[in-house]
N, C-alpha and C positions, 0 to 999 in steps of 0.2 A: 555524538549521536549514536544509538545501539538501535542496529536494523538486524531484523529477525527471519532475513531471507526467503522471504515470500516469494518466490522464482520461481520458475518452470522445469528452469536449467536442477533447481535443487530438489526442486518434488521427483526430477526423474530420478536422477543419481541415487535419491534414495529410495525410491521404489526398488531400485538396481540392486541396492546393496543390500535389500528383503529376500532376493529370489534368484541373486546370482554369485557369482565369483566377485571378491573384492574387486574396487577400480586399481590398475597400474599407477602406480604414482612414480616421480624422481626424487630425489632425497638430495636436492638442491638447488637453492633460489633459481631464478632465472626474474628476468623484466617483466614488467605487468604494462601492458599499454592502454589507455583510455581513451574510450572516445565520447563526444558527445553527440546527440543531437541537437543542432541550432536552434532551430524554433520550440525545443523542449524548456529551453534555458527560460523561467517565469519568476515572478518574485521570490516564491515558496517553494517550488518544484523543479525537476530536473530528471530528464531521461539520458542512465547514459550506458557504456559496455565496458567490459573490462575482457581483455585479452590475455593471458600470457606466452609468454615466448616461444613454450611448450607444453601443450595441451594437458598434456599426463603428469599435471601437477594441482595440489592441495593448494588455495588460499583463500587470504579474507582481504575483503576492500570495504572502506566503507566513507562520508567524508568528512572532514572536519574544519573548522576555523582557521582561516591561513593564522591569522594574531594567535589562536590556542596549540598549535604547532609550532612556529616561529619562537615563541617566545616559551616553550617548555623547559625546563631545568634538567630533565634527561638528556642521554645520548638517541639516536635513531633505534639502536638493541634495545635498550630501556625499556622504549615508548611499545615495540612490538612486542616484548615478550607481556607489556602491563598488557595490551591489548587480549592475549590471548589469555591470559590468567581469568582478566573480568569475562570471555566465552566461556572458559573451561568451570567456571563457577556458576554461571549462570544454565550450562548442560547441566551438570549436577545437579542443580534445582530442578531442571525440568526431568531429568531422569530418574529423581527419586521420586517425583511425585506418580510420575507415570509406574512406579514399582510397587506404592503403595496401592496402588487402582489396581495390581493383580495383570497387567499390560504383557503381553508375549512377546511382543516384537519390539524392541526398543533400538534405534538408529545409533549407530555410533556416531563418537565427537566428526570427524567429519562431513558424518552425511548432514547432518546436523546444523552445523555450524560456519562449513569452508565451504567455497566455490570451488569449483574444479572447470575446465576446461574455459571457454568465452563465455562468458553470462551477461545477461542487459538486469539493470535494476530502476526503477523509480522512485526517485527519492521526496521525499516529502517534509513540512516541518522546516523548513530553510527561512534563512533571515532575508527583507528583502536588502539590495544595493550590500550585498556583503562578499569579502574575497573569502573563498572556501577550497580545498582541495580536494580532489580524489586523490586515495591514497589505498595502497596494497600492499601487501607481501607475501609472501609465501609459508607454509608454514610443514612441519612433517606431523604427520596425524597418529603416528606413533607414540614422539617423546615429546607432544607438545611444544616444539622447540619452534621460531621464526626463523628461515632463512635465507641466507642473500640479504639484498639489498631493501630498504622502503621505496616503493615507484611511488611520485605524486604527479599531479597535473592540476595547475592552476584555473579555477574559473570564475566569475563574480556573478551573482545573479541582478534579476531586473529591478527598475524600483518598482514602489508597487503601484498597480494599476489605479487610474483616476477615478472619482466614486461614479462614473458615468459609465465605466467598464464593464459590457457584458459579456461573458463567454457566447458562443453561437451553438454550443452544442444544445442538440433536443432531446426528449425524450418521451417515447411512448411506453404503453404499458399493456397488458392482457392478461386474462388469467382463464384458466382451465383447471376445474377441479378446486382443489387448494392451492395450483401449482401458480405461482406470478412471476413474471416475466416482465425482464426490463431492454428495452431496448434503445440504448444511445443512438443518438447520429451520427455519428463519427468514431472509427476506433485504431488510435493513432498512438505511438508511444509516449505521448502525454495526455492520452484524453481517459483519465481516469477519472472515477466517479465515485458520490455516494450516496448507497439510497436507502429508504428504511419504509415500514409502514406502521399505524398508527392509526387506534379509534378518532374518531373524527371530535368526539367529546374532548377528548385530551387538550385539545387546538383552543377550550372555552376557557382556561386558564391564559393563554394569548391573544383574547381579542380574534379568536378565528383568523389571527394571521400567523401565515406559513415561518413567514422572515426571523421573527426573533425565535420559535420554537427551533428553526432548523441551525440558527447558532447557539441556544442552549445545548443542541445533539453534537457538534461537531465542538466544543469545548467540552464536553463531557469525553468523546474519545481522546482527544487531545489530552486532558487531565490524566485520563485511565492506562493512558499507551497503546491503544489501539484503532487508533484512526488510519496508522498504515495497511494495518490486517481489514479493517472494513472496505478499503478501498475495491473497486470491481474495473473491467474494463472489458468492450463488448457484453453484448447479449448475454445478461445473466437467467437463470432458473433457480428459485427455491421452493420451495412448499413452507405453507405459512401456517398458524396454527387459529384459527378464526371460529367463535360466535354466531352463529345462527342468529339471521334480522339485524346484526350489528352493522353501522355505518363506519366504512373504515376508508384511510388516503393512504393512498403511494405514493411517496416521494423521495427525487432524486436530482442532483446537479452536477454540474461538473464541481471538479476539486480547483479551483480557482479564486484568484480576488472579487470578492464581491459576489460568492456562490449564491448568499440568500438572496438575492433579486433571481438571482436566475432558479431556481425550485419549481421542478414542473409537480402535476400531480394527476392523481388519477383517483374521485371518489365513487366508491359503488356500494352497494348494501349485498352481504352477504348472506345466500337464501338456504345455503347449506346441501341442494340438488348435487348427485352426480355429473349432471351435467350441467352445473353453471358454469357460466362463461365469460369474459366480459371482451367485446372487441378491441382489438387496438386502437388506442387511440391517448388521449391527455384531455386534460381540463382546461379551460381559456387560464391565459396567467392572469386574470382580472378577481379569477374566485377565491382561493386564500390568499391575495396579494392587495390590499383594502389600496387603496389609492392608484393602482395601477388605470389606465383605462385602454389598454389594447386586449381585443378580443380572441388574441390570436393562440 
């Protein structure tokens, strides 16, 4: 599985590495310790951290199939330096494209690519009822080399939830201006989200139900590679780009088994006013949810 480091830990580092002095690094493996969170552990997802032994070090964790580890035909060196080959080609792609755009500030393989100090990550796209590992090593961001040892830790995820399974998270919604605003219930290291908006016409090709549109949308990310990059968590803001008089929904769920039941939404018509507004609040789930009958 190729995670593309959607972190905090990695946005700073490389902000860091725009506006200051390189990071210190050591120029030899050391231990990578894992942790998880318990109640992260779900069919599909997984909250968890990765530590090393000494902070002022370069690496990559990421995890994989205990069965597609276990039974590889490499040595443990192998397997790490193929690891970093397939990053180190996949910068290049992103670094030529971004050279071609005429781009000033281009991050190096590190900032880029490696962790550096404790980082938390949420993983996504997991099998359910499967043994998986988290796994890491160290790497020198110099000569592209792995060092030291492969750290793993075994974990198995859940099976999957019953079709009666609803997440509890809620969601409201408001908007000011063009700007729309999402706001969860809950914002926990697994309570990730996904939410998008959408003419209300759109939804006529579905029977005006939310359910199957909103698993057309997350197999569509799923297919493209970007369902982890859409993912949000906490109160989001974007500004949206909207049609004067058009009737438009917001919608959002948790990332969980059985999301399309749970799809909140918010529909309003858009007047185009500096100051339009719309209170916070959600739509009964009974209204693009055709057989539901709670009002709530």
């Amino acid at each position: 599985m190729r995670k593309f480091l959607y972190i905090y830990a990695i946005a700073l580092i490389a902000g860091l590495g725009s506006c200051t002095a390189e990071l210190k690094y050591i120029e030899y493996g050391v231990d990578i310790d894992f942790e998880i969170v318990p109640e992260s552990i779900g069919a599909t997802k997984l909250s968890a951290k990765a530590t090393p032994a000494i902070d002022q070090t370069f690496y990559y964790w990421d995890v994989i199939e205990c069965s597609e580890l276990d039974n590889k035909s490499m040595s443990d060196e192998q397997f790490m330096m193929l690891k970093v080959d397939e990053l180190y080609v996949d910068y290049l792609a992103w670094r030529h494209e971004l050279l071609v755009k005429g781009e000033h500030y281009i991050a190096n393989f590190q900032y880029h690519c490696l962790s550096y100090g404790p980082t938390s990550y949420f993983f996504s796209e997991l099998k359910p009822e499967t043994d998986y590992y988290l796994y890491g090593f160290c790497v020198n961001p110099e000569t592209k080399d792995p060092m030291g040892e492969l750290s793993k830790f075994k974990f198995t995820t859940q099976a999957q939830q019953s079709p009666d399974y609803r997440n509890p998270m809620t969601f409201d919604f408001e908007i000011h201006g063009n700007e729309v605003m999402v706001v969860p219930s809950t914002e926990g290291p697994s309570d990730y989200y996904i939410w998008g908006m959408l003419l209300s016409s759109d939804l006529k090709e579905y029977d005006m139900n939310i359910e199957p549109w909103s698993i057309d949308m997350v197999k569509m990310m799923v297919d493209s590679g970007i369902l982890r990059e859409m993912m949000c968590r906490g109160i989001t803001k974007e500004s949206e780009s909207m049609a004067v008089g058009q009737e438009y929904i917001i919608a959002a769920s948790a990332y969980d088994s059985n999301y399309e039941k749970t799809v909140y939404t918010k529909t309003f018509v858009y007047t185009g006013e500096p100051d339009f507004e719309v209170e916070r609040s959600h739509d009964p789930m009974d209204w693009y949810h055709p057989g539901v009958v709670t009002g709530d």
